[in-house]
N, C-alpha and C positions, 0 to 999 in steps of 0.2 A: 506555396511550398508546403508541401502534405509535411505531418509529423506523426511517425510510426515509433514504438516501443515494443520491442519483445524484452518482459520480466520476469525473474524466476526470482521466486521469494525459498527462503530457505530455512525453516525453526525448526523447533518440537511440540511434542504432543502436548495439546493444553494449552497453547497460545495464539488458536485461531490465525492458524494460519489460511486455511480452506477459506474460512470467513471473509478474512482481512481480501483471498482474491477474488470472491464475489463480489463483496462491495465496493472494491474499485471497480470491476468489469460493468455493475450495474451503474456506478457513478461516472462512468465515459459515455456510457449509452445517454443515462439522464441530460448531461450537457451537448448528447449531440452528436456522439462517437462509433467509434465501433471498436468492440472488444469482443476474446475467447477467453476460455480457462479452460485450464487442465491439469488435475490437481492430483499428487500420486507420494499415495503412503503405504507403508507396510501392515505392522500390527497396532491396532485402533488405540494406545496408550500414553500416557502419560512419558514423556521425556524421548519420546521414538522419535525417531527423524521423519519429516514431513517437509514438501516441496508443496511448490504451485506453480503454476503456470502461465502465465496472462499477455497476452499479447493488447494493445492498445492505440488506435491510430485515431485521425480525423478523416479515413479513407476508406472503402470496405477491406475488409480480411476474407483471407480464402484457406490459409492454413489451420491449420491444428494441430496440438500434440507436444511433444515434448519441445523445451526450446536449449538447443544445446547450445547455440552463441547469442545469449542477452546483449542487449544495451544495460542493461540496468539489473544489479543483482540486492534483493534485500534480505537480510540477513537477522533474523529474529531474534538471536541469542546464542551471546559470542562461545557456546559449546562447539557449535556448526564448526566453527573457527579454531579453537582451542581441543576439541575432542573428536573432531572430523563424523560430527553426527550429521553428513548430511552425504545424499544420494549421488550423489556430484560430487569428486572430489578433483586438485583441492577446489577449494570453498570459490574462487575464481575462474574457475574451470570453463573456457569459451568466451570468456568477455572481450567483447571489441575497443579495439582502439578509442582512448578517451572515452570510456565507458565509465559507467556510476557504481561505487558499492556502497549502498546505506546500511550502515550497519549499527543496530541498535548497542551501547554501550556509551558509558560516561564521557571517553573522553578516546584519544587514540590507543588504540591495542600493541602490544609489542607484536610484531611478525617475525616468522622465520627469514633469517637473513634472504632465502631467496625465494621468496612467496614475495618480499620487499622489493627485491629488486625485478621481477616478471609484471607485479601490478606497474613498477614506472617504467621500465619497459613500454608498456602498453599504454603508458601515460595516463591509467585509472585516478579518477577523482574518488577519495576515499570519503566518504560522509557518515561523521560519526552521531551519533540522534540519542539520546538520554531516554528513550523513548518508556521505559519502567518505570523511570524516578517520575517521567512525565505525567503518565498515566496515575501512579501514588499521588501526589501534589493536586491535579487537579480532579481528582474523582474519587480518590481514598480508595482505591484496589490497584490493583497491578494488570487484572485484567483487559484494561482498554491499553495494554501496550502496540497490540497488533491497530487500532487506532491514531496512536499518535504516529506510527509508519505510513499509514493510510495518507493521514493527514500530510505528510510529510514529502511521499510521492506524488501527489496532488501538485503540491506547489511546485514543486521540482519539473515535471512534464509539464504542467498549463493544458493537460487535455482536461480537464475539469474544473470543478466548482466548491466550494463547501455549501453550498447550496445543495449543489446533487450528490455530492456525499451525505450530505443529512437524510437526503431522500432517499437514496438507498439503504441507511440504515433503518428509517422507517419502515423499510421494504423488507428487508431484511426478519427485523425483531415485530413488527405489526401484523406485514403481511397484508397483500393488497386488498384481500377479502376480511377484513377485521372490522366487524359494525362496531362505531365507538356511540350511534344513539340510534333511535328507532321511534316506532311508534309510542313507544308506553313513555311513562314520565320519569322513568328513571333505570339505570343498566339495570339487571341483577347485579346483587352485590358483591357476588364469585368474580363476575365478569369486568365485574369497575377497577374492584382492588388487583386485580390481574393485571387490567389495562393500564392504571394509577401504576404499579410496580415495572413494567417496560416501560411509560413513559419516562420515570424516573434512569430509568438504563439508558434509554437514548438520549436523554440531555445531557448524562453523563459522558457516555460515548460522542457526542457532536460538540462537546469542548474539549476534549482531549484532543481530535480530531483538529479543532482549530487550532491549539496550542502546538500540535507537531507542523502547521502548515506556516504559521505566523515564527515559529525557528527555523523553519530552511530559510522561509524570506529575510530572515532577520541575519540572516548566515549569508545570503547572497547564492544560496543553491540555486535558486530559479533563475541560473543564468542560460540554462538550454531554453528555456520556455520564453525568456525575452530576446534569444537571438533570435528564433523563428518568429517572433511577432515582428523583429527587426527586417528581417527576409524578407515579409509578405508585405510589412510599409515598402518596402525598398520596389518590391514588384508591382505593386500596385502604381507606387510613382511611376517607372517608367514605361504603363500602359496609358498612362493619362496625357 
């Protein structure tokens, strides 16, 4: 049973949103997958609405481009919500039946009486992720918030790994051509304390990363990801 995901993430400037869908896109590839992006903002600033785009399957992809009915919509910062900062309105705009909205904030949002009633309509699962306070707590900035999302939709889908999401962030912030030793007996020391300073970024980013993966599973999000593993036991029994 293939498992296909079309996701539109949805924030503002300055919360690595672009980022957040590369590094999934690269961490579906790294476990084995196949993903696009398509990532589409306006003016390059701080608090501007900013989308992304990411399609993700265990199947090849053939499309591109904007995705106007997700499975899965994430939601960076409950402005999108509350201030309608985002390209897409409302903030649900094309979600499928039994669809996912991960929306980073403390705890449940009040909605508009009838923004309430179309998500259960639609019988959306609403999934609320702490995912700021998360990123504060376990890494001391706010920054790795588009991480603990990362981490979060990981567990949720099962197209991936924290394994290959570590890898992509090393890919990511290192970069695949990054010499970390060579022939001499030691980096230059531009180059070490540079190295030494992303290192420190990616440990940091790769436990926030597990800490949003380790509360969906602790939440019981990762129920789409164990019914398809459920399917494919199921199918496999009865070709044997």
């Amino acid at each position: 049973m293939s498992k296909r995901f079309n996701i539109r993430m949805a924030g503002v400037g300055g919360q690595g949103v672009v980022t957040a869908s590369h590094i999934l896109s690269t961490a579906v590839i790294n476990a084995g997958g196949e993903s696009t992006i398509v990532p589409f903002y306006g003016s390059e600033k701080r608090m501007a609405p900013v989308e992304s785009y990411v399609r993700v399957s265990d199947e090849p992809i053939y499309e591109i481009g904007e995705i106007t009915f997700p499975h899965i919509i994430i939601i960076f910062h409950p402005q999108v919500i509350t201030h309608g900062k985002s390209y897409t309105m409302p903030f649900y705009f094309g979600l499928k039946e039994d669809g996912v909205a991960l929306i980073n904030h403390d705890g449940p949002m009040r909605l508009h009486k009838d923004q309430a009633r179309e998500l259960e309509e639609r019988r959306a699962k609403l999934y609320y992720l702490p995912a700021t306070k998360i990123s504060l707590e376990v890494s001391g900035m706010d920054l790795a918030t588009n991480m603990a999302l990362m981490g979060a939709i990981g567990c949720i889908t099962g197209l991936t790994t924290i394994e290959a999401l570590e890898q992509a962030v090393k890919d990511r912030f290192l970069g695949k051509g990054f010499v970390v030793s060579g022939g001499t007996a030691a980096l230059d020391s531009v180059v070490e304390r540079k190295f030494k300073k992303k290192q420190e970024l990616i440990e940091k980013n790769v436990a926030v990363i597990k800490a949003g993966w380790d509360f969906a599973a602790k939440n019981g999000w990762d129920e789409i990801s164990k019914a398809a593993k459920k399917a494919e036991a199921a199918a496999a029994a009865a070709k044997a």
